[in-house]
N, CA, C and O atoms as a DFTB+ gen file, in Angstrom:
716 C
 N C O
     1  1      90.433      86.629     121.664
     2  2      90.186      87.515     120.534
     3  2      89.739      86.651     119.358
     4  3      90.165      85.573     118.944
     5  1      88.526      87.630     118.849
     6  2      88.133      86.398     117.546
     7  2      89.098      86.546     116.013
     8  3      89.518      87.612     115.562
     9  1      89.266      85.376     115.487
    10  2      90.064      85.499     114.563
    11  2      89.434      86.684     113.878
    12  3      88.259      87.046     113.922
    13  1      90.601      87.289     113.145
    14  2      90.007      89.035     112.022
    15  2      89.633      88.203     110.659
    16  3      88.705      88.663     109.992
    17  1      90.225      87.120     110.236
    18  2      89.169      86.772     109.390
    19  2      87.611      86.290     109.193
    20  3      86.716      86.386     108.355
    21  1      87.856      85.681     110.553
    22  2      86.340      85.380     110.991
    23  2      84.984      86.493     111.278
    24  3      83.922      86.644     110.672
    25  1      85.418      86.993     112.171
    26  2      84.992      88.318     111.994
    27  2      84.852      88.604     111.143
    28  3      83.806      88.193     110.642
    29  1      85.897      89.682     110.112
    30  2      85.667      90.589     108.864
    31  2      84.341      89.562     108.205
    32  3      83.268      90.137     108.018
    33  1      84.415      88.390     107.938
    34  2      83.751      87.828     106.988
    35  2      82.196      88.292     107.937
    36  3      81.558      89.136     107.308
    37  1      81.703      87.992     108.937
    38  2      80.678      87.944     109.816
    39  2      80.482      89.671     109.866
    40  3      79.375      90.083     110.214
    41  1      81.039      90.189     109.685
    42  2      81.077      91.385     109.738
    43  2      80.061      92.483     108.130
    44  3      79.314      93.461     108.149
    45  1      80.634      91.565     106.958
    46  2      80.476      92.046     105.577
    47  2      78.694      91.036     105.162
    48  3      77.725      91.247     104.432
    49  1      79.139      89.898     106.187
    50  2      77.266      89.310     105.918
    51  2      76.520      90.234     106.569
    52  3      75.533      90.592     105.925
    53  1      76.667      90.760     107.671
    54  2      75.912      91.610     108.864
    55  2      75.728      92.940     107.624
    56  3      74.577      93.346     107.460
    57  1      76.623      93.456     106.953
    58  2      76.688      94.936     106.378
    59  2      75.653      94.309     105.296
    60  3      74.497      94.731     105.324
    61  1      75.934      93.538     104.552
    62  2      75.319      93.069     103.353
    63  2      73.940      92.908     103.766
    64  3      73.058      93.699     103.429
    65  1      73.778      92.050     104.378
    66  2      72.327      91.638     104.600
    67  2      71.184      92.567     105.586
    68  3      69.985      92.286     105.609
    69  1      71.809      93.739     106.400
    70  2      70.965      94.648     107.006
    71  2      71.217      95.814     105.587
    72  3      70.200      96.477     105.382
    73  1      72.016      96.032     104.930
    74  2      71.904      97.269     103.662
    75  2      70.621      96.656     102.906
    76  3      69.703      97.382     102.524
    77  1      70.632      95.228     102.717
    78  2      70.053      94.288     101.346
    79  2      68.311      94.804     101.826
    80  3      67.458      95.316     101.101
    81  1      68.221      94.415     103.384
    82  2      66.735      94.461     103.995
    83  2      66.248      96.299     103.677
    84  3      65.120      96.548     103.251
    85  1      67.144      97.291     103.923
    86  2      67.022      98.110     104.083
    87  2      66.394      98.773     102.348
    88  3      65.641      99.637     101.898
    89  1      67.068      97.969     102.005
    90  2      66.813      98.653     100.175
    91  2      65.920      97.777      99.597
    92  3      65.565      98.089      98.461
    93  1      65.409      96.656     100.116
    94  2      65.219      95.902      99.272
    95  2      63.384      95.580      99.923
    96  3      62.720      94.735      99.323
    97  1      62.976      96.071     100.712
    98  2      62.001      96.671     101.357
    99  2      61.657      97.899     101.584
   100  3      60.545      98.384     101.793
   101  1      62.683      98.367     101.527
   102  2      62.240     100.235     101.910
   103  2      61.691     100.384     103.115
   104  3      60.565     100.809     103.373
   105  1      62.821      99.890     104.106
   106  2      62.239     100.006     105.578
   107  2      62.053     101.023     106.158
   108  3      62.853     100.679     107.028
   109  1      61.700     102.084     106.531
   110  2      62.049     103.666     107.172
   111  2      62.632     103.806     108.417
   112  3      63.114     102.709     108.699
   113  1      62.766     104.342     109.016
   114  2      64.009     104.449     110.229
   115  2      63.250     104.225     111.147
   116  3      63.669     103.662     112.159
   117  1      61.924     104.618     111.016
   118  2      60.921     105.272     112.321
   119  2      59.682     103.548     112.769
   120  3      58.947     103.107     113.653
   121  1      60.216     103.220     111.438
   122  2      59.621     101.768     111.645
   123  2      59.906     100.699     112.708
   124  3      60.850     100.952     113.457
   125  1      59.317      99.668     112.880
   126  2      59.942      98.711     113.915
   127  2      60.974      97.861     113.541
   128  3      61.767      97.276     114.279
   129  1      60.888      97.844     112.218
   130  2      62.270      97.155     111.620
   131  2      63.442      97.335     111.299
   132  3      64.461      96.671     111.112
   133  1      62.855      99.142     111.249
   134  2      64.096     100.432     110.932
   135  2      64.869     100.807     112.358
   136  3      66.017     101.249     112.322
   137  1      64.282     100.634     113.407
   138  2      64.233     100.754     114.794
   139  2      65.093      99.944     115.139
   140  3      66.112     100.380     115.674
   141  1      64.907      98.370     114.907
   142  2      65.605      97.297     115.609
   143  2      66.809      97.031     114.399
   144  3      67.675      96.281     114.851
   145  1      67.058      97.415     113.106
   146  2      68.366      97.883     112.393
   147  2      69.170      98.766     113.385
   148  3      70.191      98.402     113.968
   149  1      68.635      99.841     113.484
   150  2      69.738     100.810     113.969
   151  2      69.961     100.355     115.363
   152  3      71.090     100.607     115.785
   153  1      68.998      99.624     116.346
   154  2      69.848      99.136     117.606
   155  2      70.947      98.154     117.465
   156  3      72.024      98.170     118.060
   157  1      70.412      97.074     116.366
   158  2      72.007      96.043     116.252
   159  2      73.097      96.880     115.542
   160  3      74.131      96.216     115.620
   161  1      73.299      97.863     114.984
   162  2      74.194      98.651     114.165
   163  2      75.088      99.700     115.996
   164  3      76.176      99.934     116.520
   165  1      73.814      99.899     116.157
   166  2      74.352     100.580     117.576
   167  2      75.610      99.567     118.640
   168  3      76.721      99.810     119.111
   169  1      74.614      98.309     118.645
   170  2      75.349      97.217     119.583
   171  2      76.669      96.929     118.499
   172  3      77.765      97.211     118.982
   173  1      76.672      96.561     117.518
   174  2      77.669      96.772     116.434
   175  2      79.215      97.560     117.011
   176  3      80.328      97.234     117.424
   177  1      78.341      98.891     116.686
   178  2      79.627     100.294     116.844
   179  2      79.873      99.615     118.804
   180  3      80.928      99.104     119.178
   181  1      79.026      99.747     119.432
   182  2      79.484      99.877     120.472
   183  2      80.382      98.491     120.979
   184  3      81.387      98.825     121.607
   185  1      80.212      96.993     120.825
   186  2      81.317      96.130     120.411
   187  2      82.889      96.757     119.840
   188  3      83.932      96.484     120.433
   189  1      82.841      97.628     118.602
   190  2      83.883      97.832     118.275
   191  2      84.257      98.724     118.729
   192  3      84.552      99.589     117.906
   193  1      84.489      99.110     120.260
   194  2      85.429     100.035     120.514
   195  2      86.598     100.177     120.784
   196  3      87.266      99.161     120.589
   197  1      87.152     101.066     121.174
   198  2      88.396     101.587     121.386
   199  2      89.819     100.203     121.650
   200  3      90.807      99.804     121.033
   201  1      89.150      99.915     122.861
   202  2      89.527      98.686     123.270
   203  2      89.782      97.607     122.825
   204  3      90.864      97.020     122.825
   205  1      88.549      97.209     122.318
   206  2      88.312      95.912     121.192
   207  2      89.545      95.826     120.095
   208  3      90.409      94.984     119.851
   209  1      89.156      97.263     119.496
   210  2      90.131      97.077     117.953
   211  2      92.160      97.601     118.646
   212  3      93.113      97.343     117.910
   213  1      92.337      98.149     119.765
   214  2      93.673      98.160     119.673
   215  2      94.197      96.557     120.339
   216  3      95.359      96.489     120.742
   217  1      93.323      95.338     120.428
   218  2      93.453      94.152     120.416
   219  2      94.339      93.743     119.076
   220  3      95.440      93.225     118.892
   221  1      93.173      94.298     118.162
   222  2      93.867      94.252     116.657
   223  2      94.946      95.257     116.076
   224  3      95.568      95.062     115.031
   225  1      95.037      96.009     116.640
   226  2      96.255      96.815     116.417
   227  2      97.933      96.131     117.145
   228  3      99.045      96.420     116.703
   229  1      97.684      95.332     118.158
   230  2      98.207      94.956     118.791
   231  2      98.559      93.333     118.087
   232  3      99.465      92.664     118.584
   233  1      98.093      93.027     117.404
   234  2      98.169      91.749     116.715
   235  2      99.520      92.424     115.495
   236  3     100.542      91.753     115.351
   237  1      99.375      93.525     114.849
   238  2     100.193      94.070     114.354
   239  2     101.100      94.579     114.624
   240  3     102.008      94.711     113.804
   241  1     101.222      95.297     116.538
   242  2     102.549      95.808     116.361
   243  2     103.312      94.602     117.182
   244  3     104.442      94.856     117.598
   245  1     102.878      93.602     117.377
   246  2     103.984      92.324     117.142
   247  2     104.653      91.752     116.452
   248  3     105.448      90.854     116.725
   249  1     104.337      92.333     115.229
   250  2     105.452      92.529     114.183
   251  2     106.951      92.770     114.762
   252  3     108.010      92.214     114.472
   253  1     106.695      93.655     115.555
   254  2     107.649      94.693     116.340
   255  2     108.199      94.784     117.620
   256  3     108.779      95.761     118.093
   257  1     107.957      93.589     118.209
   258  2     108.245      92.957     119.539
   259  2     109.166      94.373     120.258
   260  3     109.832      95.171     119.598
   261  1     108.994      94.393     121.614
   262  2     109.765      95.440     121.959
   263  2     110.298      93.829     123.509
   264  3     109.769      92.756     123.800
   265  1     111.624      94.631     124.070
   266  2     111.768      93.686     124.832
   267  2     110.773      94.195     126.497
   268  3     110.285      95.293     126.768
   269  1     110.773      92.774     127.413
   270  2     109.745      93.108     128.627
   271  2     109.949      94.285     129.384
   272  3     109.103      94.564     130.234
   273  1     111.088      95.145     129.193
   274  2     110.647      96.196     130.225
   275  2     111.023      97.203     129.602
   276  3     112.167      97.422     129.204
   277  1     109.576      98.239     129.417
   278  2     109.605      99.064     128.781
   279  2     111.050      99.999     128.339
   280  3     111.970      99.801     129.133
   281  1     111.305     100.745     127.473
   282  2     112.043     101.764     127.371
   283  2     113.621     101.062     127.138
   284  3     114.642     101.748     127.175
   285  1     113.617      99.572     126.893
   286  2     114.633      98.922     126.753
   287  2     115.113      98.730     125.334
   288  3     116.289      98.516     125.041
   289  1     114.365      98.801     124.690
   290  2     114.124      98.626     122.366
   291  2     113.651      97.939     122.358
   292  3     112.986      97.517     123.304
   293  1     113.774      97.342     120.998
   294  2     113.340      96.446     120.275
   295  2     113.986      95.539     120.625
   296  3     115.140      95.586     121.051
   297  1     112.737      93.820     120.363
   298  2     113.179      92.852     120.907
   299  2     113.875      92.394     119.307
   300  3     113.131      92.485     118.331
   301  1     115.237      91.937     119.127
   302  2     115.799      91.609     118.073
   303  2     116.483      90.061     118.013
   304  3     117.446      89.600     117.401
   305  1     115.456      89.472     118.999
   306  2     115.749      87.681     118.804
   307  2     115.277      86.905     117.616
   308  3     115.951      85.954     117.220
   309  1     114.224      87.228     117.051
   310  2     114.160      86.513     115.931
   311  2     113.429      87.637     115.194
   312  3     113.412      88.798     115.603
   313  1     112.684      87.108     113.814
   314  2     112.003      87.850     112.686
   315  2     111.212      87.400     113.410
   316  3     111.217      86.759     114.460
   317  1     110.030      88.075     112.288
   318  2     108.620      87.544     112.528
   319  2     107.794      85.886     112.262
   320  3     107.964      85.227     111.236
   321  1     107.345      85.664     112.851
   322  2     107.091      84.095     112.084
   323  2     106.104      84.076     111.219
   324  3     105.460      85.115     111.071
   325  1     105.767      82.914     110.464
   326  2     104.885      83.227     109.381
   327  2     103.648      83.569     110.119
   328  3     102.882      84.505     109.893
   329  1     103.571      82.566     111.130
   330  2     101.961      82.906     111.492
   331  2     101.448      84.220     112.323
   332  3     100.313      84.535     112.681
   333  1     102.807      84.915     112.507
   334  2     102.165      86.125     113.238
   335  2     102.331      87.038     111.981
   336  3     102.223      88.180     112.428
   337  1     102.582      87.122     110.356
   338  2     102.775      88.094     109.784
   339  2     101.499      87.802     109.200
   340  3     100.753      88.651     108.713
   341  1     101.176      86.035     109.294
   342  2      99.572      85.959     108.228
   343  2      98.267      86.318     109.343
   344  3      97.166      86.557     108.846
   345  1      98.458      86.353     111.193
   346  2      97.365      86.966     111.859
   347  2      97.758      88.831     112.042
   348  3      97.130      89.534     112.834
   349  1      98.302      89.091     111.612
   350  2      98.820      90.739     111.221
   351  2      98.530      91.129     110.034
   352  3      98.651      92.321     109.750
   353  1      98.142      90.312     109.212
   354  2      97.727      90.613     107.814
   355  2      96.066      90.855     107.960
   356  3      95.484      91.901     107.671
   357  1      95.390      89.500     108.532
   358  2      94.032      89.760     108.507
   359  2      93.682      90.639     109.554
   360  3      92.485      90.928     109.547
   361  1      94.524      91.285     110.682
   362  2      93.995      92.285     111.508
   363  2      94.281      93.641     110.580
   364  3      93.483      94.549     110.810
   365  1      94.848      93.799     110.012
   366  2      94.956      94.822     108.952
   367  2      93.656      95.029     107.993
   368  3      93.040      96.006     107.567
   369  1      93.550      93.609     107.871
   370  2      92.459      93.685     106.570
   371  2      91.039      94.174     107.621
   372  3      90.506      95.268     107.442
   373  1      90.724      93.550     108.317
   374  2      89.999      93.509     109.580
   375  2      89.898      95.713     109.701
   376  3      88.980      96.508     109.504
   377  1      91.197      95.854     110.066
   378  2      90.806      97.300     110.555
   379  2      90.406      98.385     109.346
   380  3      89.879      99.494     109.428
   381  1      90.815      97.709     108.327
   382  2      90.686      98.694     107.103
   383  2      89.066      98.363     106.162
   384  3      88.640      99.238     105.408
   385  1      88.529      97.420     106.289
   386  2      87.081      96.919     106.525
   387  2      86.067      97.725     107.341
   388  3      84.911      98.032     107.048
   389  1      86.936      98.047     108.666
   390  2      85.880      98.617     109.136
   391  2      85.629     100.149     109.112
   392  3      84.718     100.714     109.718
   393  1      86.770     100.874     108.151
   394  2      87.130     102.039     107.905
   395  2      86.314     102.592     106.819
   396  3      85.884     103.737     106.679
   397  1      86.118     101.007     105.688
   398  2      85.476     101.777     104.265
   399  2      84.121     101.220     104.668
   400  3      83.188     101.835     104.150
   401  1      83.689      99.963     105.659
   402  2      81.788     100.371     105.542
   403  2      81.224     100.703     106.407
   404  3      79.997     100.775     106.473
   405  1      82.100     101.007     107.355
   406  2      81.906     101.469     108.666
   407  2      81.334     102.688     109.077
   408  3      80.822     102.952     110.165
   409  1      81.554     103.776     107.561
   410  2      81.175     105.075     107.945
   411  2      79.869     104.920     108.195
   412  3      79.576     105.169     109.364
   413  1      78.833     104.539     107.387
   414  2      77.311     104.367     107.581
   415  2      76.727     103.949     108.882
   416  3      75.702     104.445     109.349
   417  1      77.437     103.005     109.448
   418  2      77.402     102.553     110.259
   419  2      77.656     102.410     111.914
   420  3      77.212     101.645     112.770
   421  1      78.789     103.766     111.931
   422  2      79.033     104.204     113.217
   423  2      79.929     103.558     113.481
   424  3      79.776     103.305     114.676
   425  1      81.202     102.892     112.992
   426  2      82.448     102.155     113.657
   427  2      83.121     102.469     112.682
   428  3      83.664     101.444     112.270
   429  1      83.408     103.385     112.036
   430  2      84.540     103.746     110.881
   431  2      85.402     104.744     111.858
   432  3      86.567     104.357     111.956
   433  1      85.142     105.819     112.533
   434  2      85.751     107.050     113.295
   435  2      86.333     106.309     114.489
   436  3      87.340     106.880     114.910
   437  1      85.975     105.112     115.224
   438  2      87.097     104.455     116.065
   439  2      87.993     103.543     114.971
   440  3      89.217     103.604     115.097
   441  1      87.574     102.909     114.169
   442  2      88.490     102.237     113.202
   443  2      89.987     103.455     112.837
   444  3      91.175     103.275     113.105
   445  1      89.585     104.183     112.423
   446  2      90.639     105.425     111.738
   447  2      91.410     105.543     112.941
   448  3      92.565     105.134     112.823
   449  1      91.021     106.085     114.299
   450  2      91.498     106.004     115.349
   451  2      92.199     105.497     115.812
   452  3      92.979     106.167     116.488
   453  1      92.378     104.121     115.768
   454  2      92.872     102.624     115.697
   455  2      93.898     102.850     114.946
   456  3      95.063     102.838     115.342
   457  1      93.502     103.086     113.741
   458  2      94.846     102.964     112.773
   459  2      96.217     104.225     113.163
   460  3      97.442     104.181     113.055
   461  1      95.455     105.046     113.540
   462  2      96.239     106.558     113.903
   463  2      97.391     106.232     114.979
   464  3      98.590     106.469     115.122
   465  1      96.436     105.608     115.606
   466  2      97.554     105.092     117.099
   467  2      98.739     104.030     116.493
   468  3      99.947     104.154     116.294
   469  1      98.043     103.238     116.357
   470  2      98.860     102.438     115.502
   471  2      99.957     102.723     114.727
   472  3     100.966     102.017     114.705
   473  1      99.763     103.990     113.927
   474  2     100.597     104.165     113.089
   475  2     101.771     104.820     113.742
   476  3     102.879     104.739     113.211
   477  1     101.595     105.457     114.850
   478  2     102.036     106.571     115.708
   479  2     103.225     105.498     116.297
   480  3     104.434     105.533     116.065
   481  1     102.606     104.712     116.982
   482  2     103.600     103.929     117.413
   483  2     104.560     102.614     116.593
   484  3     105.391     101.869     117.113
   485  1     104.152     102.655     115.323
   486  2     104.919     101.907     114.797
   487  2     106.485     103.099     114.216
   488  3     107.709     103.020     114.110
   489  1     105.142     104.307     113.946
   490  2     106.789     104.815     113.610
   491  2     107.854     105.397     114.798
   492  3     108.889     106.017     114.555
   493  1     107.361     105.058     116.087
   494  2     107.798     105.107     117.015
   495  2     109.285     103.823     117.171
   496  3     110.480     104.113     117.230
   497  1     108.651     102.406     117.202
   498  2     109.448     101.518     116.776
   499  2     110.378     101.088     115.609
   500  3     111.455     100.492     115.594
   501  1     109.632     101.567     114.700
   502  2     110.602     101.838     113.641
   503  2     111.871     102.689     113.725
   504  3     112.864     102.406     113.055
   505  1     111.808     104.135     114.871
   506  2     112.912     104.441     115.199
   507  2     113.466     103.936     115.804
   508  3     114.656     104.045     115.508
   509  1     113.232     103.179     116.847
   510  2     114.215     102.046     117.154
   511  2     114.731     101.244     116.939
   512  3     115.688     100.802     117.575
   513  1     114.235     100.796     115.938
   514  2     115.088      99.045     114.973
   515  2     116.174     100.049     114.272
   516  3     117.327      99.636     114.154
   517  1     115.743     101.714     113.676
   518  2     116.982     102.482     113.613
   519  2     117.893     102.271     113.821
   520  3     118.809     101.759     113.178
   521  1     117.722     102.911     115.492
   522  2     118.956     103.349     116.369
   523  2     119.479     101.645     116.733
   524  3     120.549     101.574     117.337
   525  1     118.956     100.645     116.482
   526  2     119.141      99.546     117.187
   527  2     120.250      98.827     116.377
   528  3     120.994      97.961     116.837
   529  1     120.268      99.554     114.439
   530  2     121.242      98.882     114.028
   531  2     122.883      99.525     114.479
   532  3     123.907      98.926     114.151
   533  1     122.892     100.457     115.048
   534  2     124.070     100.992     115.393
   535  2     124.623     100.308     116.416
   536  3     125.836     100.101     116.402
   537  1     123.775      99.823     117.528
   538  2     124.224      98.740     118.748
   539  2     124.314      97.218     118.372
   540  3     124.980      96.460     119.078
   541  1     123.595      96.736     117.177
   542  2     123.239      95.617     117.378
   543  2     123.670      95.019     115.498
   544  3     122.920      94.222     114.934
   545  1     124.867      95.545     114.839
   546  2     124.383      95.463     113.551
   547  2     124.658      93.898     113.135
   548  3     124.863      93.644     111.948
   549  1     124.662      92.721     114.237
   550  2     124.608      91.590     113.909
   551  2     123.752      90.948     113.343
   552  3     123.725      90.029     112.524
   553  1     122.353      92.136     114.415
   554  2     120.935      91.761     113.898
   555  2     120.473      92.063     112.818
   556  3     119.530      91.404     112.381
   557  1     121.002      93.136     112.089
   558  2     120.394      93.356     110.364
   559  2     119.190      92.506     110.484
   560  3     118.218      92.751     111.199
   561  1     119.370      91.368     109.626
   562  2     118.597      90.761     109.090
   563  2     117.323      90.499     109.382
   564  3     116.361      90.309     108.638
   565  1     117.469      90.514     111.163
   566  2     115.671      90.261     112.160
   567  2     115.394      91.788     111.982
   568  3     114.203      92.017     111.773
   569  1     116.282      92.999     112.017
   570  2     115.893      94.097     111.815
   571  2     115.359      94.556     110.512
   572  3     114.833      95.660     110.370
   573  1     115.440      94.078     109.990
   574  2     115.174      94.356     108.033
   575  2     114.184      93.160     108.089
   576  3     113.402      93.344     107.156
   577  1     113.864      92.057     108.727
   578  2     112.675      91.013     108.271
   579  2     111.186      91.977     109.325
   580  3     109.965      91.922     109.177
   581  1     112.193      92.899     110.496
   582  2     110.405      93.163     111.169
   583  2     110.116      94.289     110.277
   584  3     108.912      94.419     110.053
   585  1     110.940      95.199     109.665
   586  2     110.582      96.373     109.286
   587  2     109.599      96.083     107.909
   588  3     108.528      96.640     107.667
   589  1     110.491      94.738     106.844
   590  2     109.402      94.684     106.150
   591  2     107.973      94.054     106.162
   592  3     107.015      94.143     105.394
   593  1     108.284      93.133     107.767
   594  2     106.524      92.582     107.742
   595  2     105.826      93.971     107.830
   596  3     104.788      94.064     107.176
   597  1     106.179      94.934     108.447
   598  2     105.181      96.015     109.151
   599  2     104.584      96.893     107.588
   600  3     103.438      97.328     107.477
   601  1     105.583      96.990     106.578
   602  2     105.929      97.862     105.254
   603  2     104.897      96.994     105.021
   604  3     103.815      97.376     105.467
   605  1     104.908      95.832     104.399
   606  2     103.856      94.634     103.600
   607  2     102.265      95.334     104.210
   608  3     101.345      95.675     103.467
   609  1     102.257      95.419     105.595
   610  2     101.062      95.896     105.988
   611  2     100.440      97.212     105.859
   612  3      99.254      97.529     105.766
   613  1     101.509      97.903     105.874
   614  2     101.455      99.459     105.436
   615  2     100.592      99.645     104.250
   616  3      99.589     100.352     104.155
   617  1     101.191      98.838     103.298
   618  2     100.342      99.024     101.646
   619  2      98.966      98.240     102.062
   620  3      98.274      98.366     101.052
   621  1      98.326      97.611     102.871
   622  2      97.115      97.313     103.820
   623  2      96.034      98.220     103.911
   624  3      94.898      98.413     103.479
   625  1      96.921      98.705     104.689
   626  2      96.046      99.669     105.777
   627  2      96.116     101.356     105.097
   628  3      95.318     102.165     105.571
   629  1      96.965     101.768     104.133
   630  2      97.211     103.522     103.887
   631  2      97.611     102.983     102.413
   632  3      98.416     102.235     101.858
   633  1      96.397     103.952     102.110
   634  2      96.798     104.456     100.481
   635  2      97.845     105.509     100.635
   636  3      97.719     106.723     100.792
   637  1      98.762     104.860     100.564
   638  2      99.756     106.657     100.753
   639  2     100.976     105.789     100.581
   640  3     100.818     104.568     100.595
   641  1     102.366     106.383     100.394
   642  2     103.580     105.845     100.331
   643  2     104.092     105.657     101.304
   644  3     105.274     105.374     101.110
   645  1     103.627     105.666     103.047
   646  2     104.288     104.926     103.952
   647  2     105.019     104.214     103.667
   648  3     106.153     104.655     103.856
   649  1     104.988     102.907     103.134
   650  2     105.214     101.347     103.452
   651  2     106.818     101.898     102.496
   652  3     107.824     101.531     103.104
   653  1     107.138     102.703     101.125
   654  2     108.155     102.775     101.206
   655  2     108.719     103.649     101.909
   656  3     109.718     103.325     102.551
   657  1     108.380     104.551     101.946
   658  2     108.868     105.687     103.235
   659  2     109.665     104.991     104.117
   660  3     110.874     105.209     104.189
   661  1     108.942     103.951     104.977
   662  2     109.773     103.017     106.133
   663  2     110.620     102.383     105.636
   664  3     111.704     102.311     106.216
   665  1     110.414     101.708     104.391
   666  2     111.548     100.271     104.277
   667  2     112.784     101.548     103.814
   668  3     113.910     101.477     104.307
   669  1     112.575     102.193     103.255
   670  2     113.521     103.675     103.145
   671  2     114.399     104.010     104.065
   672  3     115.621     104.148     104.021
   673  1     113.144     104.193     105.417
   674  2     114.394     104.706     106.682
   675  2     115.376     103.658     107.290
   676  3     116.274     103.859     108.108
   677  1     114.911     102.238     106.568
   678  2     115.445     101.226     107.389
   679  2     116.276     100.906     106.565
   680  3     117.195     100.620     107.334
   681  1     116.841     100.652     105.134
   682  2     117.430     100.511     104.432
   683  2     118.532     101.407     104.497
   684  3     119.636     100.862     104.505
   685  1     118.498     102.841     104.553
   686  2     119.106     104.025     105.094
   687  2     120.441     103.571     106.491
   688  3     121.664     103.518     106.623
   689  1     119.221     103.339     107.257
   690  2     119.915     103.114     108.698
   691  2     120.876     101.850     108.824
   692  3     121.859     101.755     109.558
   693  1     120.288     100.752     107.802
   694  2     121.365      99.162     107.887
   695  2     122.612      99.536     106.992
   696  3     123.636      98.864     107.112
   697  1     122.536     101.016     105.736
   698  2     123.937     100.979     104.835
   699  2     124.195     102.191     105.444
   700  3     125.119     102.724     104.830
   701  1     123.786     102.932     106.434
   702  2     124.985     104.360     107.023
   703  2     126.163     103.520     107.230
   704  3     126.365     102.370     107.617
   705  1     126.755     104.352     106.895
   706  2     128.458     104.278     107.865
   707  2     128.393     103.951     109.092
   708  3     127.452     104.314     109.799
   709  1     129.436     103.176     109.554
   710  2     129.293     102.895     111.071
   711  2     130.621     104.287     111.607
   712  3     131.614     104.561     110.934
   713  1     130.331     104.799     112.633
   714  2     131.081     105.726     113.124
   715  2     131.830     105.427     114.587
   716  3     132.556     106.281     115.095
């Protein structure tokens, strides 16, 4: 997988410099130059599919380690390390890049997609680091360090109050009463 900073950056020269030709010539669509724009924009969208970007979604929900066999929880051996919260940061930045120039371009509607799933299943895991402090409340602390790498990313990826919403349910769930 190519680094998301590398990319994003290769990504914003590609947007920049086929918009720059496009305006800055007045190419028409029907042209040969307008023609061979919209095929690399095509090869573009079609690179970023489905597949491709839950690579990068997947860089993020390792935030969230679950243990190897399914349906078992959350893996609660350590926090996150720095370097998987700083390659979870630029796959964030990475998916939300391709959301705001992407529309023009034909890879914004799998980007959103991406994020949807994503989001689906984080708050999926997030109910589990939940339920996980009731079995496990030794772990607090790896449980409260994954919830806030994922929150940090939240304010990323969604203009919206997610990111406290979660650190909310998790803060909630580490001071309930134990019963």
């Amino acid at each position: 997988l190519p680094s998301p900073h590398a990319l994003g950056n290769a990504l914003v020269l590609y947007l920049d410099e086929s918009e720059g030709v496009l305006k800055e010539i007045g190419v028409r669509r029907d042209s040969p130059w307008g023609i061979a724009i919209l095929k690399s924009r095509t090869a573009v969208a079609d690179a970023l599919d489905e597949e491709f970007l839950e690579r990068f979604a997947d860089l993020i929900l390792a935030l969230l380690p679950q243990l190897e066999h399914p349906g078992h929880g959350p893996d609660l051996s350590a926090p996150p390390s720095r370097a998987a919260v700083n390659l979870a940061n630029e796959a964030a930045r990475f998916l939300k890049l391709l959301t705001q120039r992407g529309e023009r371009h034909g890879f914004a509607k799998t980007a959103h997609e991406a994020i949807t799933a994503l989001a689906e299943e984080v708050d999926d895991r997030i109910s589990d680091l939940c339920e996980a402090v009731r079995s496990a409340p030794d772990r607090a602390g790896v449980i409260e360090a994954q919830a806030r790498a994922v929150a940090e990313l939240y304010g990323e990826l969604f203009d919206d109050e997610r990111s406290t919403a979660l650190m909310r349910q998790i803060t909630l769930a580490l001071h309930a009463p134990a019963f």
